[in-house]
C-alpha positions as CSV (number, residue, x, y, z in Angstrom):
1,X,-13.2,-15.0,15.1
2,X,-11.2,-13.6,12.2
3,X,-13.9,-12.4,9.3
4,X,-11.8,-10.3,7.1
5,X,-8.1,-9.5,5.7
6,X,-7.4,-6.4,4.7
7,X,-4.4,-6.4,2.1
8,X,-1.7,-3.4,1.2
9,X,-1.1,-3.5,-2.8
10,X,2.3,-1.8,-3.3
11,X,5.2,-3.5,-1.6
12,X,2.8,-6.0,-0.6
13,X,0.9,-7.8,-3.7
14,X,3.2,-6.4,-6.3
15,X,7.1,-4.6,-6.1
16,X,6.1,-1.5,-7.6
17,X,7.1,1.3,-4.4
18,X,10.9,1.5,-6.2
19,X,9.2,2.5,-9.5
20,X,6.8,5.4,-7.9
21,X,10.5,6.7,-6.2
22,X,12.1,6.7,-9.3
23,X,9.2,8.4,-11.5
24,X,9.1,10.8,-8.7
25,X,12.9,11.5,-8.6
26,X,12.8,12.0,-12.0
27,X,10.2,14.5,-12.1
28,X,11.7,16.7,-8.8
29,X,15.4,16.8,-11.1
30,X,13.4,18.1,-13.8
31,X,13.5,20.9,-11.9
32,X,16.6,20.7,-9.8
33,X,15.2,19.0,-7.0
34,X,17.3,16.3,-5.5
35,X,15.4,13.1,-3.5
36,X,17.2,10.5,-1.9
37,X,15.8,7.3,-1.5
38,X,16.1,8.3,2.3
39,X,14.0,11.1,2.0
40,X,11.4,9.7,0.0
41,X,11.1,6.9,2.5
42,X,10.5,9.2,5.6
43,X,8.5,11.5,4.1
44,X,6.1,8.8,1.8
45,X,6.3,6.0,3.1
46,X,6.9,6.6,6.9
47,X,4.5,10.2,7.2
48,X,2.5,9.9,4.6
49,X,3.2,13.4,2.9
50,X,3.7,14.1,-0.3
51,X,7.4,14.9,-1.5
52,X,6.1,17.5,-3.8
53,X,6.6,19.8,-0.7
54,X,10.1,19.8,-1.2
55,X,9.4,21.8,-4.7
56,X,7.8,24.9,-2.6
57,X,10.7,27.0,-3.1
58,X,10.8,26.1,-6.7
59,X,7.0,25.9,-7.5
60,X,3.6,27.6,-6.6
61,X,0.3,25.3,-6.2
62,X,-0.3,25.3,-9.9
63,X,3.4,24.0,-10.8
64,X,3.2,21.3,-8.2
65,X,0.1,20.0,-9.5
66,X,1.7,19.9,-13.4
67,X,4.4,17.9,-11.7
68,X,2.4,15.2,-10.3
69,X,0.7,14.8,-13.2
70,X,4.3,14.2,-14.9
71,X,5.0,11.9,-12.1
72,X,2.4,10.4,-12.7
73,X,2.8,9.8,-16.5
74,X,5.9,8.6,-15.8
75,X,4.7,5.8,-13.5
76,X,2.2,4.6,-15.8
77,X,4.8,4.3,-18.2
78,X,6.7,2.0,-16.3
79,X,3.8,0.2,-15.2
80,X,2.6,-0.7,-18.5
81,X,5.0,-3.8,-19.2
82,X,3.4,-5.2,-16.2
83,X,4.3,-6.1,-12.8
84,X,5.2,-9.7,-11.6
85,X,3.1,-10.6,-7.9
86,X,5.8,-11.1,-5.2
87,X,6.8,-14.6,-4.2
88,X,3.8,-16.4,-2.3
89,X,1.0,-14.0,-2.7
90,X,-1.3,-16.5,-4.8
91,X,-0.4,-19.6,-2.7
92,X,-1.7,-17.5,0.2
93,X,-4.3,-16.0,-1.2
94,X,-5.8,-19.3,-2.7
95,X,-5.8,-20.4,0.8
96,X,-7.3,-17.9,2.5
97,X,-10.0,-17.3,-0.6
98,X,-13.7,-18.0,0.6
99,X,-12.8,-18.9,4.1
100,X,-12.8,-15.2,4.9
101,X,-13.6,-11.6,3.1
102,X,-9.9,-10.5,1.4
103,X,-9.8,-6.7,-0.1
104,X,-7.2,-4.7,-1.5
105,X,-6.8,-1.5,0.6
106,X,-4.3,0.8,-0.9
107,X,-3.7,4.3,-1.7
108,X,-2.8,3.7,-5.2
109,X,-4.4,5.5,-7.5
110,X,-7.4,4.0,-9.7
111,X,-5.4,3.9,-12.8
112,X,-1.7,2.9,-11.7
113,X,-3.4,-0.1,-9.8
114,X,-5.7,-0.9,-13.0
115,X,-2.5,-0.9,-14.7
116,X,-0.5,-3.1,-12.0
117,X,-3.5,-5.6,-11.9
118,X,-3.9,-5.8,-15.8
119,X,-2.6,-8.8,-16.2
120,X,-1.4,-9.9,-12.6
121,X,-4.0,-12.4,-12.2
122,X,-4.2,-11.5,-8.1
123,X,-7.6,-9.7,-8.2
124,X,-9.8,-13.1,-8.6
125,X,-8.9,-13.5,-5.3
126,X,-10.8,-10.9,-3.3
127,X,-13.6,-9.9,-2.6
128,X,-13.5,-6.5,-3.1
129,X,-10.9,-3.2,-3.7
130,X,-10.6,-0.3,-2.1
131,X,-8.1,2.7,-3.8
132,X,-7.4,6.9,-3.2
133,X,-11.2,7.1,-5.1
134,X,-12.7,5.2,-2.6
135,X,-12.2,7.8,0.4
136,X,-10.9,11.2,1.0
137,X,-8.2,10.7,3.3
138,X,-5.3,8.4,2.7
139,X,-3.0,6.3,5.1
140,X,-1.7,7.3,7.9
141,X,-5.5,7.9,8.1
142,X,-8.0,5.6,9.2
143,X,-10.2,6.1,6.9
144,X,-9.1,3.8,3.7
145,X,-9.5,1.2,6.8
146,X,-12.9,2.6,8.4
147,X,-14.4,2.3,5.0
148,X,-13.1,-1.1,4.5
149,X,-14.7,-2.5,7.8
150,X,-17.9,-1.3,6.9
151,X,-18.3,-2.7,3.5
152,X,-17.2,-5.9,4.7
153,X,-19.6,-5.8,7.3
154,X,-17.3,-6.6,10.8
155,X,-16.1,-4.8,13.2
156,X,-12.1,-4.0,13.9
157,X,-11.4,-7.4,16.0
158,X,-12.4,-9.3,13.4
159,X,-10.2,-8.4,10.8
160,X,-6.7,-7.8,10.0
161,X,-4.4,-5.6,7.9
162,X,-1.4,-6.9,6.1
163,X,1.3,-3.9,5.5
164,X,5.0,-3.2,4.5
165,X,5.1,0.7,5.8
166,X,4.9,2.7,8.8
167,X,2.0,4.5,7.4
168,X,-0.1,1.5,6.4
169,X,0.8,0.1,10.0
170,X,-0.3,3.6,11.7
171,X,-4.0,3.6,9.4
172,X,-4.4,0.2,10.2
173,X,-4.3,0.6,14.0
174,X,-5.7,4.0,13.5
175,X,-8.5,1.8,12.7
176,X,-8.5,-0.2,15.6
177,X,-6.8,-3.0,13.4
178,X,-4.4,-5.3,14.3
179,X,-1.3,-5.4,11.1
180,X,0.8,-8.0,10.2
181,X,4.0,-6.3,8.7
182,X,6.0,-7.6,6.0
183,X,9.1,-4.9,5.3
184,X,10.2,-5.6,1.7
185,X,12.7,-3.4,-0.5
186,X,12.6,0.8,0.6
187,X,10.5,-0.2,3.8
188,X,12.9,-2.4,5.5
189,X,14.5,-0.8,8.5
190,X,11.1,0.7,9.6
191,X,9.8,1.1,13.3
192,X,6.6,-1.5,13.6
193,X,6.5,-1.2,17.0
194,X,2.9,-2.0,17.8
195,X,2.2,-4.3,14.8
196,X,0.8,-7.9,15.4
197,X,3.6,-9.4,14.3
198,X,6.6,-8.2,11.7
199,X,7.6,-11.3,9.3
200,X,10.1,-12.0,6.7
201,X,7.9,-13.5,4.5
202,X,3.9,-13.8,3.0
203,X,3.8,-17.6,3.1
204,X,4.2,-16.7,7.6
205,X,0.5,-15.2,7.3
206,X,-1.2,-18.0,6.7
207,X,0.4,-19.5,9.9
208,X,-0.4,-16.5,12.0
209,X,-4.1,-16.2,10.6
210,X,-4.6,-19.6,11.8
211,X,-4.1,-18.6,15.5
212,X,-7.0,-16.2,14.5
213,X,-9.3,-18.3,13.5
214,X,-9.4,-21.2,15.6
């Protein structure tokens, strides 16, 4: 019996993945590294790296770090107006909202997701949220998942991950998860081979949960 849904944030509760490529872009030109959208999808969101390796050549430890904190400066500034949940989320989520436990799993960091969720209104629905504070290892790691089951209290069959990415969809069955993909924006065209199911649209879940919990 289903007990738990685990939920991705960016690309799945809010469009924000096309603003953390474009802060990062911005930052690499600085200086005089080029990233492609094609290249920051394989190396973020399909391996999990950081694209900050790109910069070697350029820039020792020390200079990388400076640049993520640019980077991130400059996503916090576009985050501040606020970001709009994506079509269906709180129809779902009101739904599926004390039937079982929902948490955020994401590797956001604490402060760009306080700032997405500022005024979204979407948190009242779960339960609980996990972000990068909240373990050491980020997806494609298990671990944002591992810690997830066990402070919701169930084992891996009886919950479920909702994704958009390769790498969310390789922690979540890292985990021993089964993932429901939804490719949106940057992640569509991925390999999901060995998700649950790949849909075209949030308001499918509910429908597929249901098989789930009978």
């Amino acid at each position: 019996m289903l007990k738990a849904v685990f939920w991705d944030n960016d690309g799945v509760l809010v469009d924000t993945e096309h603003l953390y490529f474009e802060a990062t872009r911005a930052t690499l030109a600085d200086i005089g590294v080029g990233l492609s959208q094609a290249a920051f999808v394989d190396l973020s969101l399909r391996q999990g790296r950081s694209v900050f390796e790109l910069a070697r050549a350029q820039a020792d430890a020390a200079a990388i770090e400076r640049l993520r904190e640019v980077r991130n400066a400059r996503y916090a500034d576009l985050l501040r107006p606020g970001v709009t949940p994506l079509p269906g989320i709180e129809t779902t989520l009101a739904a599926l909202h004390g039937r079982v436990t929902l948490a955020v799993v994401t590797s956001s960091n604490a402060d760009h997701f306080a700032l997405m969720h500022a005024a979204s209104g979407v948190l009242r629905w779960f339960d609980f949220t996990l972000t990068n504070r909240d373990y050491a290892r980020s997806k494609p790691h298990p671990e944002p998942y591992q810690t997830a089951l066990a402070q919701a209290g169930c084992a891996a069959h009886q919950a479920i991950a909702i994704e958009d990415s390769e790498r969310g969809l390789a922690a979540a069955r890292a985990a021993g998860l089964r993932c429901i993909v939804i490719p949106r924006g940057l992640t569509r065209g991925g390999d999901f081979s060995g998700a649950y199911r790949v849909v075209d649209d949030v308001a499918e879940v509910s429908v597929l949960l249901q098989e789930l919990s009978p």
